[in-house]
TIDO-928185 format. One record per atom (N, C-alpha, C): y, x, z; residue number from 1; atom name. Coordinates in steps of 0.2 Angstrom, whole numbers. Example, Ala and Ser with C-alpha at 12.3 -4.5 7.8 and 13.67 -1.06 7.14 Angstrom:
TIDO-928185
 north  east    up   i at
   -28    66    39   1  N
   -22    62    39   1 CA
   -16    66    39   1  C
   -11    64    35   2  N
    -5    68    36   2 CA
     0    64    39   2  C
end
This chain:
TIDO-928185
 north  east    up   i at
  -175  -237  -171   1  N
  -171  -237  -178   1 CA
  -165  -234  -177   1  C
  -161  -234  -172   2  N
  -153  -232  -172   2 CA
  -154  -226  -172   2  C
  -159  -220  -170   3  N
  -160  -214  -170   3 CA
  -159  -212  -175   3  C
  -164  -217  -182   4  N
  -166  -214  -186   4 CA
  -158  -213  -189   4  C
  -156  -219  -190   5  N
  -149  -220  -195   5 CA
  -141  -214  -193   5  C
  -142  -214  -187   6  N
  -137  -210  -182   6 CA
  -138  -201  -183   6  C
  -134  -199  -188   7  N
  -133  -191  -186   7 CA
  -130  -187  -181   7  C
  -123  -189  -180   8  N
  -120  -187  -174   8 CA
  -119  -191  -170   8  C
  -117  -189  -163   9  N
  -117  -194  -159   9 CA
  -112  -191  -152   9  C
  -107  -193  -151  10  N
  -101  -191  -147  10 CA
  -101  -196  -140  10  C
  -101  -193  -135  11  N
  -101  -199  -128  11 CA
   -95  -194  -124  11  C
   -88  -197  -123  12  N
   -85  -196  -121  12 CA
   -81  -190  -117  12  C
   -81  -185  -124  13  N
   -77  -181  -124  13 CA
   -73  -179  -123  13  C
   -72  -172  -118  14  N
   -65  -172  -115  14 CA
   -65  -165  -117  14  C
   -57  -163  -118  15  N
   -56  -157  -120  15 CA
   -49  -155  -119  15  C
   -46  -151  -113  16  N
   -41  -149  -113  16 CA
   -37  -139  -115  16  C
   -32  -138  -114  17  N
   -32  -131  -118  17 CA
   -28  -130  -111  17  C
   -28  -122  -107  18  N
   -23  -120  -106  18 CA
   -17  -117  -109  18  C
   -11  -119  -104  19  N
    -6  -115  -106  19 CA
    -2  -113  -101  19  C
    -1  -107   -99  20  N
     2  -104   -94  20 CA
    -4  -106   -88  20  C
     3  -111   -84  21  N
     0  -111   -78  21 CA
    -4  -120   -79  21  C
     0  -125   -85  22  N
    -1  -130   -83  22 CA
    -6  -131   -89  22  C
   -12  -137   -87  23  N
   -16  -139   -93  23 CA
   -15  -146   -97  23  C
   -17  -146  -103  24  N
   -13  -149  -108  24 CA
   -21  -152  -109  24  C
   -18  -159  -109  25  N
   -27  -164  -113  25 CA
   -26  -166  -117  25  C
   -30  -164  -121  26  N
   -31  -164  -130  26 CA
   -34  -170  -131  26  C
   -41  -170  -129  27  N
   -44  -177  -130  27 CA
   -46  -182  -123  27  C
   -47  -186  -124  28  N
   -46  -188  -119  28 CA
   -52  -195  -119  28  C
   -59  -193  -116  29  N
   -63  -197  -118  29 CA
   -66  -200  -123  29  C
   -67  -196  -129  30  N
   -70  -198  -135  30 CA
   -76  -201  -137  30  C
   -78  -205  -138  31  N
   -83  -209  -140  31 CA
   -85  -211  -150  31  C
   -89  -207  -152  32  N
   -90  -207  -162  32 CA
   -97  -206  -162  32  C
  -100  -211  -167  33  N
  -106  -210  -168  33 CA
  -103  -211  -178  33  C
  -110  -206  -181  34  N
  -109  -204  -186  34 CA
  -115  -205  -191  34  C
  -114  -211  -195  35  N
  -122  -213  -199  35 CA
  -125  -208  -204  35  C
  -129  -209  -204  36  N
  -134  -202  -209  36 CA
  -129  -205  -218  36  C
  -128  -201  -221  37  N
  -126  -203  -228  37 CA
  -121  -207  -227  37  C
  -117  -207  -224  38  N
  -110  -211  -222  38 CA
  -103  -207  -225  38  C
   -97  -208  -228  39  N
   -90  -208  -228  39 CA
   -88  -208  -223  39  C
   -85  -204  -218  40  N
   -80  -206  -214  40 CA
   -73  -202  -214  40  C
   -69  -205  -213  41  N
   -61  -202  -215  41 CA
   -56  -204  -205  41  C
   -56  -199  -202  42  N
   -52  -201  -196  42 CA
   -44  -196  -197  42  C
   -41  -202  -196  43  N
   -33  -202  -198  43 CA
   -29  -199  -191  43  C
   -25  -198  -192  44  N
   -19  -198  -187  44 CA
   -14  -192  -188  44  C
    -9  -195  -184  45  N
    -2  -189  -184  45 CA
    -6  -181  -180  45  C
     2  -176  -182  46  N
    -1  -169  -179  46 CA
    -2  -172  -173  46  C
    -5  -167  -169  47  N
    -7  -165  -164  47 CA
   -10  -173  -160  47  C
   -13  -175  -164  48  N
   -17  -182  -160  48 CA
   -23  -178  -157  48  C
   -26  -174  -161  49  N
   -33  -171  -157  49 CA
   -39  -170  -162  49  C
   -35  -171  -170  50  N
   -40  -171  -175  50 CA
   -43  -165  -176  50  C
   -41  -160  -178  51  N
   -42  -154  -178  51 CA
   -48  -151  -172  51  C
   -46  -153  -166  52  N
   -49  -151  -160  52 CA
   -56  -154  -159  52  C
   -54  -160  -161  53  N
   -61  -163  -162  53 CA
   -66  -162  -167  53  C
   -65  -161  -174  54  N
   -68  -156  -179  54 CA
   -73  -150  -178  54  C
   -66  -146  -175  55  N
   -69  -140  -170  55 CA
   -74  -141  -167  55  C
   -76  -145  -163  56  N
   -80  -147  -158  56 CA
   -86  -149  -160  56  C
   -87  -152  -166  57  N
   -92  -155  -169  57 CA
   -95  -148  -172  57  C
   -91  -145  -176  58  N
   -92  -137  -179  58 CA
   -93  -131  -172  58  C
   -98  -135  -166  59  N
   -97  -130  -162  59 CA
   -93  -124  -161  59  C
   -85  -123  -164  60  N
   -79  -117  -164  60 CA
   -79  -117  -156  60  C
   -76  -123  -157  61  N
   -74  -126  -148  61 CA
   -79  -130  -145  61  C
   -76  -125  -138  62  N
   -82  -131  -132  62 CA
   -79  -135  -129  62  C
   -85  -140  -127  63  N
   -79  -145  -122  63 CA
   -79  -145  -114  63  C
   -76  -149  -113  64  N
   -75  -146  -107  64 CA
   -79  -151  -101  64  C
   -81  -158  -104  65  N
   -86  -164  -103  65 CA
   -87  -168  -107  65  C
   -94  -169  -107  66  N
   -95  -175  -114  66 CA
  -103  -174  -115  66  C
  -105  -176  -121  67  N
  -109  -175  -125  67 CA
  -111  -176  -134  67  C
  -113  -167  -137  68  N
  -109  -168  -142  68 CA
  -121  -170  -145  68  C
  -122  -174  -149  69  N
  -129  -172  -149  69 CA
  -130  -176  -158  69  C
  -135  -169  -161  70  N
  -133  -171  -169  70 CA
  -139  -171  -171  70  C
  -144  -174  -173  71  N
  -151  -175  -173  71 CA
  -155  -174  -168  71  C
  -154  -176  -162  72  N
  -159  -174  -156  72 CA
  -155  -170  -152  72  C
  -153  -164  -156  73  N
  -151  -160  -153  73 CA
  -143  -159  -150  73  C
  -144  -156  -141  74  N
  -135  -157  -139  74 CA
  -135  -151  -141  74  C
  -129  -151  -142  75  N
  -124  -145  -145  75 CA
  -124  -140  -135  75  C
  -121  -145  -127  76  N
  -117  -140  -125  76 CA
  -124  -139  -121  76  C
  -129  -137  -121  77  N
  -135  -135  -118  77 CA
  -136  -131  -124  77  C
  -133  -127  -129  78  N
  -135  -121  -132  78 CA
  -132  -116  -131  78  C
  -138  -111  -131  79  N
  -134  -103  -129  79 CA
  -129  -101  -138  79  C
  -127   -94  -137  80  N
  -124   -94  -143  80 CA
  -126   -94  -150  80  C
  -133   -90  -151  81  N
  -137   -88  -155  81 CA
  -139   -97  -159  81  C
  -142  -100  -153  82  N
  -144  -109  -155  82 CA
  -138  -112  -159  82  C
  -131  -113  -157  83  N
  -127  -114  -160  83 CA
  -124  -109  -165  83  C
  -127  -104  -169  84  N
  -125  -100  -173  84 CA
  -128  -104  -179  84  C
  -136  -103  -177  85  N
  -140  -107  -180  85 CA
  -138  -115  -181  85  C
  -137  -118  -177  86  N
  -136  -124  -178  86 CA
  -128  -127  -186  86  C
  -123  -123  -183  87  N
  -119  -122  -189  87 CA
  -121  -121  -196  87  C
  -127  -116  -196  88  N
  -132  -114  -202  88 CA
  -134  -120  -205  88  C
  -137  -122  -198  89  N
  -141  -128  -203  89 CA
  -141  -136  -204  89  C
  -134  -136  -200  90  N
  -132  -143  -200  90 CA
  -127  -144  -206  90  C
  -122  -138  -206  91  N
  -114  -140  -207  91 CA
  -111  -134  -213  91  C
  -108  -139  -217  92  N
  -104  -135  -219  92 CA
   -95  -139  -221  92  C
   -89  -132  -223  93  N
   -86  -133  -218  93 CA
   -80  -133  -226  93  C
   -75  -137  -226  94  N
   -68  -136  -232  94 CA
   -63  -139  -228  94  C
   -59  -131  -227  95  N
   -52  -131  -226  95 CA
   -46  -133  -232  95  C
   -44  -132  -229  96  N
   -36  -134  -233  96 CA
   -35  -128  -235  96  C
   -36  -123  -231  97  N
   -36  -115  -236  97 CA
   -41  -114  -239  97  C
   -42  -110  -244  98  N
   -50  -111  -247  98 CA
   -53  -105  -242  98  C
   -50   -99  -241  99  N
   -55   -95  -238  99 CA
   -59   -92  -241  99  C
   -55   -90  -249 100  N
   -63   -88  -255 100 CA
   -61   -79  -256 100  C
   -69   -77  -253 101  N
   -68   -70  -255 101 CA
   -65   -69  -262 101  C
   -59   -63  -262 102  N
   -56   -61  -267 102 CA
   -61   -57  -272 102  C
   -63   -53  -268 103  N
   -68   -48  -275 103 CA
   -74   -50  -277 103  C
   -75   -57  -277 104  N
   -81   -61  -279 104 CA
   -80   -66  -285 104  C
   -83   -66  -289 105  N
   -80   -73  -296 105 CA
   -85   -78  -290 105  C
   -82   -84  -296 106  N
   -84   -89  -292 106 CA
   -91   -91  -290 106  C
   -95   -89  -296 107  N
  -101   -90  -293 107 CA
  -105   -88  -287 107  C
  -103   -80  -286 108  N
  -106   -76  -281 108 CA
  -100   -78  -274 108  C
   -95   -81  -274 109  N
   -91   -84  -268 109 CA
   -97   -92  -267 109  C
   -98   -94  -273 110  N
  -102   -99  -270 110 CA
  -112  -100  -268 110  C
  -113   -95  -270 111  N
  -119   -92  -270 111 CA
  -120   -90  -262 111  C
  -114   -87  -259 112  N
  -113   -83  -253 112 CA
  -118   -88  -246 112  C
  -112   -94  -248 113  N
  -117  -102  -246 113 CA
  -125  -103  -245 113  C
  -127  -100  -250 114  N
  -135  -102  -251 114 CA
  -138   -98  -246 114  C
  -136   -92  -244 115  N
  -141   -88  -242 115 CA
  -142   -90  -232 115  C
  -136   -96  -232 116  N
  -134   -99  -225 116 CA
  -141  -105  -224 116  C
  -142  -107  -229 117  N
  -147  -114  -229 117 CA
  -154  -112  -230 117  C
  -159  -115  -228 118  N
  -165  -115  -228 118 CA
  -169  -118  -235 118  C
  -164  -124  -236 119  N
  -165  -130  -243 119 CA
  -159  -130  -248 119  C
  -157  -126  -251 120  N
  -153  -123  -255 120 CA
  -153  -127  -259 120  C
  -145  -130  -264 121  N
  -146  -133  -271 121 CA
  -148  -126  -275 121  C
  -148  -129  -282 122  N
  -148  -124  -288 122 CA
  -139  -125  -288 122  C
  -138  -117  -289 123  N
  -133  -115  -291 123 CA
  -131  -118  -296 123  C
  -134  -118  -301 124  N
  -131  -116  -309 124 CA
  -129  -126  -310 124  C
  -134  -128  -307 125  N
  -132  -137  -307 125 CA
  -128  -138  -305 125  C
  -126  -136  -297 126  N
  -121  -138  -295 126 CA
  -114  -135  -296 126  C
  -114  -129  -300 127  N
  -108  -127  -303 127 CA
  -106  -130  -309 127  C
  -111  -133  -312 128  N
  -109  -138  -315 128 CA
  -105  -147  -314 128  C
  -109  -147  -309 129  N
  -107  -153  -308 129 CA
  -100  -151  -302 129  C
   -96  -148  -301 130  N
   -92  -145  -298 130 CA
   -88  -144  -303 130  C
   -86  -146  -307 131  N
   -82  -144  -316 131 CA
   -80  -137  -316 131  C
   -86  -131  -314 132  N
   -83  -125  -315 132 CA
   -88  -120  -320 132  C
   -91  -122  -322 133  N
   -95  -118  -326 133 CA
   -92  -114  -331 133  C
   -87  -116  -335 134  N
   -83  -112  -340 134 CA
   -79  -108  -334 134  C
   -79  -106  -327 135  N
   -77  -103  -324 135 CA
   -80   -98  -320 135  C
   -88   -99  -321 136  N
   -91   -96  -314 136 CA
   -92   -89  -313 136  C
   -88   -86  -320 137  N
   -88   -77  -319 137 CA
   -81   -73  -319 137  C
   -76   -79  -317 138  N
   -69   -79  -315 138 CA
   -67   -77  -306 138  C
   -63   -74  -305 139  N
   -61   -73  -298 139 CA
   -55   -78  -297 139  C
   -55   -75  -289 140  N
   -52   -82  -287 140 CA
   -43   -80  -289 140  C
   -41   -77  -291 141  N
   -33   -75  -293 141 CA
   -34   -79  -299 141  C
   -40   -77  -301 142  N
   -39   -80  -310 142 CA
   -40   -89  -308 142  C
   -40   -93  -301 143  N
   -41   -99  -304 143 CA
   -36  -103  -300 143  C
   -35  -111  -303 144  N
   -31  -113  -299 144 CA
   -32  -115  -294 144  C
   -27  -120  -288 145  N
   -29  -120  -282 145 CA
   -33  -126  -283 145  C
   -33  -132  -289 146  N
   -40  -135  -289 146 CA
   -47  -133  -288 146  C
   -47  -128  -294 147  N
   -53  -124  -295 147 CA
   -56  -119  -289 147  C
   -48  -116  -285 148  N
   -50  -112  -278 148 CA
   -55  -121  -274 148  C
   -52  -124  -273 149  N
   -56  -131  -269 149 CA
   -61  -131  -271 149  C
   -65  -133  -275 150  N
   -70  -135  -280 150 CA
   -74  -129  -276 150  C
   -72  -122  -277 151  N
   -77  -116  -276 151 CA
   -79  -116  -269 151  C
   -73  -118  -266 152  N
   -75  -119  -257 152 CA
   -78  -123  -255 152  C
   -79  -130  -259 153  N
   -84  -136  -259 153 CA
   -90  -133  -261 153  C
   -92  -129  -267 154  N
   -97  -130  -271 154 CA
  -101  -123  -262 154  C
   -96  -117  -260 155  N
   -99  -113  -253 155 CA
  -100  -119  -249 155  C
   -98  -120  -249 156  N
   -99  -127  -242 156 CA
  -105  -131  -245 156  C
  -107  -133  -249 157  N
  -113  -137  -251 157 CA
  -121  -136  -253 157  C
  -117  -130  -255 158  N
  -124  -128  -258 158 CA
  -132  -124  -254 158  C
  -130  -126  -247 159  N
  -134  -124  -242 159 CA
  -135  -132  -240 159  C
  -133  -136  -244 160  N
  -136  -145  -243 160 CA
  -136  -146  -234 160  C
  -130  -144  -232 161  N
  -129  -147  -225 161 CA
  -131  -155  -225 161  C
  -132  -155  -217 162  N
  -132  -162  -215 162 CA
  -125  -166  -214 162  C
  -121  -164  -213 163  N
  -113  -165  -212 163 CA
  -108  -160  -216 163  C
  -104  -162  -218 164  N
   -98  -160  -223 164 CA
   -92  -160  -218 164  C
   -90  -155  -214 165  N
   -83  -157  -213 165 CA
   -78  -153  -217 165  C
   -72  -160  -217 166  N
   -66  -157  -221 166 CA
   -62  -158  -217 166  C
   -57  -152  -217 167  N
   -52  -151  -213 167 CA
   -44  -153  -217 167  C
   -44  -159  -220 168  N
   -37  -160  -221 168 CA
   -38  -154  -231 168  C
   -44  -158  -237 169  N
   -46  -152  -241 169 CA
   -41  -153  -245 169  C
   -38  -157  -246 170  N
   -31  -157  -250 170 CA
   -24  -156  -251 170  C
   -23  -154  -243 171  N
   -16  -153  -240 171 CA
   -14  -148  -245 171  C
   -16  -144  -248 172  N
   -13  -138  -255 172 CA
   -12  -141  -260 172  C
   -14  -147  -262 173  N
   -14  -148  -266 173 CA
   -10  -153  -269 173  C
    -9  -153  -277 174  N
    -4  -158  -280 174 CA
    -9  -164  -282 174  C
    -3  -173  -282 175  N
    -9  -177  -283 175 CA
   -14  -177  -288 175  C
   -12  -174  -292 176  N
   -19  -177  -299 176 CA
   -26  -172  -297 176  C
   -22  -167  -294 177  N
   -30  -161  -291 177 CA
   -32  -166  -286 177  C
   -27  -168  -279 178  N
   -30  -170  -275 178 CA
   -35  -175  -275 178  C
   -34  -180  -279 179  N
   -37  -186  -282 179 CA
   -45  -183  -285 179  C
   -45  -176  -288 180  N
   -50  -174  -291 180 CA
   -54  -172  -287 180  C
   -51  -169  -281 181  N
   -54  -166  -276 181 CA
   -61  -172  -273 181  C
   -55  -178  -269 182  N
   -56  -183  -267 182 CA
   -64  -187  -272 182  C
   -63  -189  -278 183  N
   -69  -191  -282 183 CA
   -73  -184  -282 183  C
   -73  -179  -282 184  N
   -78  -175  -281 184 CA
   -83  -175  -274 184  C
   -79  -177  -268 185  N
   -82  -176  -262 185 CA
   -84  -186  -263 185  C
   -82  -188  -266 186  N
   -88  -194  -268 186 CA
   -93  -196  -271 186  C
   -94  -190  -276 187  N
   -99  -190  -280 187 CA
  -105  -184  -276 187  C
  -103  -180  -272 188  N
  -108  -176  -267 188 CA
  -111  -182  -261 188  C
  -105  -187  -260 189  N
  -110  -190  -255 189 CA
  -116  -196  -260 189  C
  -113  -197  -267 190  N
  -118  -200  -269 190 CA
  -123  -196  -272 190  C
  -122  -192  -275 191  N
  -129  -190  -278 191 CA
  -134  -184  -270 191  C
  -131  -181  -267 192  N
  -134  -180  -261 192 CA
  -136  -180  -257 192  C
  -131  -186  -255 193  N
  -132  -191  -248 193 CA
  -129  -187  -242 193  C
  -125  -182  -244 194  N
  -120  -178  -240 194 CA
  -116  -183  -235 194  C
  -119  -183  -228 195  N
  -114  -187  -224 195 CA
  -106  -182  -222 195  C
  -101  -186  -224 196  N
   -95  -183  -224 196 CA
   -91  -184  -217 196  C
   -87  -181  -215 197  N
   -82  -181  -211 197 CA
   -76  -177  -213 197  C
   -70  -180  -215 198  N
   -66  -179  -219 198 CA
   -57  -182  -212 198  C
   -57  -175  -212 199  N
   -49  -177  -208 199 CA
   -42  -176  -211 199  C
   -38  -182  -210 200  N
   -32  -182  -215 200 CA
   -26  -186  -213 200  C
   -22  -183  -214 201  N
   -15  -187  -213 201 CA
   -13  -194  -219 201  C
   -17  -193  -223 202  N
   -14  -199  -230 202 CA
   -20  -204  -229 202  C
   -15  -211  -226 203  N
   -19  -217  -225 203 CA
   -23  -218  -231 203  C
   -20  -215  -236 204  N
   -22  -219  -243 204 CA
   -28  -216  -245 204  C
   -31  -212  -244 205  N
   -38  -205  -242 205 CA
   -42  -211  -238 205  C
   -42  -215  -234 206  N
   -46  -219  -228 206 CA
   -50  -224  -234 206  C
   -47  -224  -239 207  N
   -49  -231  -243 207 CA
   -54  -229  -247 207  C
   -56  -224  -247 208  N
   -65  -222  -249 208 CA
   -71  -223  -246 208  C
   -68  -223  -240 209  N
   -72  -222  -235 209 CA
   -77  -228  -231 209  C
   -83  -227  -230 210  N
   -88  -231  -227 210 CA
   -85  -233  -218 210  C
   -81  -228  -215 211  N
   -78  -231  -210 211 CA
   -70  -227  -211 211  C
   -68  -231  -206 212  N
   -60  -227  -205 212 CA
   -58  -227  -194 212  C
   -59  -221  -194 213  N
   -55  -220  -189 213 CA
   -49  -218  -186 213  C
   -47  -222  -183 214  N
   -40  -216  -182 214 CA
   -39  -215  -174 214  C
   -35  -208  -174 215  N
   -35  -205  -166 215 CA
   -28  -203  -165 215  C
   -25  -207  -158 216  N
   -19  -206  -157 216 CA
   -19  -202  -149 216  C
   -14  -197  -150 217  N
   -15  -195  -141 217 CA
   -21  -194  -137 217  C
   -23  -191  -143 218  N
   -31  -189  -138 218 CA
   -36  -194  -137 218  C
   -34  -199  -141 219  N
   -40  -207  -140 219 CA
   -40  -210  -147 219  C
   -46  -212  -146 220  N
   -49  -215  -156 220 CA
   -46  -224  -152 220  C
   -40  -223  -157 221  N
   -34  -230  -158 221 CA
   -39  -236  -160 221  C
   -43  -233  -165 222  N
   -48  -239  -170 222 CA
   -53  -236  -173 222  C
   -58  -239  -174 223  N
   -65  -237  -177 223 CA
   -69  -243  -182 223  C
   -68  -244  -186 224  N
   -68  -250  -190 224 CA
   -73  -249  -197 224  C
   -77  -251  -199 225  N
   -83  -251  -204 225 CA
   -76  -254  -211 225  C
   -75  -251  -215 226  N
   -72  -252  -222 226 CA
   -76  -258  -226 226  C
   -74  -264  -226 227  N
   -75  -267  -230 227 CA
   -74  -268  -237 227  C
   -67  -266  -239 228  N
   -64  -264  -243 228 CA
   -66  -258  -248 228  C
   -71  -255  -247 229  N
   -72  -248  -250 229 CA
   -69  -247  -257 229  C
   -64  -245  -260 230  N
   -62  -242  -266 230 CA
   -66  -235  -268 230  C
   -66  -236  -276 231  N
   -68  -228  -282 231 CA
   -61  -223  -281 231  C
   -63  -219  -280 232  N
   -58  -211  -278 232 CA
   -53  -215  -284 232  C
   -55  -215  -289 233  N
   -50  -217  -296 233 CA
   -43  -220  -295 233  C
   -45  -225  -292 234  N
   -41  -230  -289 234 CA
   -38  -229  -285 234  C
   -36  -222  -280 235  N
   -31  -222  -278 235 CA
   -27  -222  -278 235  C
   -20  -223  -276 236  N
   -13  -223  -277 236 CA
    -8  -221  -271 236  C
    -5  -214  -271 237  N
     1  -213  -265 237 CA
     6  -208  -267 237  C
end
């Protein structure tokens, strides 16, 4: 049964960077299992290791010991192509930057998406349920940077990944957008069952979420099941 429930699955993680002569250790034994349809939100200051470890899961970066394995399959016994592939069909990915090709309205930015998935949503649906419809033949200069988010959500999703990573998706943004952004990436885990992993500096971002972890100095501090769950609406910071 735990097979069945468990999407991703992290056994002790190790990932250091060169620099110069001496080596710098970023994570330092990581241990993260990640439930099918689950919120997760992992917290911490700069340079705790979040970002790196994101990477990691997003096959960007390798590691250097551990085991990263996401439905059956490990990530570091793939050659490059398997993991090209695997990014196709597992993941999709919302930056802080949106990343939105400029000479495309926002449909065909988000359309771009579908052609990455095998099981594709309907565009025309999910651009609606993305509150861009009145927008979807605008470019991205013509939208604001809510609307730029939304369109980088709606690339990221519409190839109906198995995991959603967000890399910190509202650092650009002002509270009432960020807040929109936030109840948006709630409403995609509920009507598609999108399991999310969402990395962030604001505690107050944690209080949606079905777990909360947080990672300090290279090691997960706490991992703790949210009893508390709060509605995006309801946030306050």
């Amino acid at each position: 049964l735990k097979e069945e429930i468990m999407l991703l699955s992290l056994k002790n993680i190790h990932k250091s960077f060169r620099n110069g002569e001496t080596s710098i250790e970023v994570l330092k034994g990581i241990d993260l299992d990640i439930e099918k349809g689950s919120v997760n939100v992992m917290l911490g200051p700069s340079g705790s290791g979040k970002s790196t470890l994101l990477n990691i899961i997003g096959a960007i970066e390798p590691i250097d010991s551990g085991s990263v394995v996401m439905q059956g399959e490990t990530l570091e016994k793939m050659k490059e192509k398997a993991l090209t592939e695997y990014r196709r069909k597992y993941l999709g990915y919302v930056f802080q930057s949106y990343n939105l090709i400029q000479s495309l309205t926002v449909r065909e930015n988000i359309e771009v998406g579908a052609y990455l998935g095998s099981n594709p949503l309907n565009s025309d649906d999910l651009i609606k349920s993305l509150g861009l419809w009145d927008h979807k033949d605008k470019f991205p200069v013509q939208l604001s940077g809510g609307q730029m988010q939304r369109t980088s959500i709606g690339r990221a999703i519409i190839k109906n990944p198995a995991l959603l990573l967000c890399d910190e998706p509202t650092g650009a943004l002002d509270y009432g957008t960020s807040k929109e952004i936030i109840k948006l990436l709630e409403d995609i885990n509920e009507e598609f069952k999108t399991t999310i992993l969402m990395v962030t500096h604001n505690t107050e971002l944690a209080k949606i979420a079905d777990r909360i972890v947080t990672l300090h100095d290279g090691k997960i501090g706490s991992d703790v099941k949210n009893e508390e769950k709060i509605d995006a609406t309801k946030l306050n910071w």
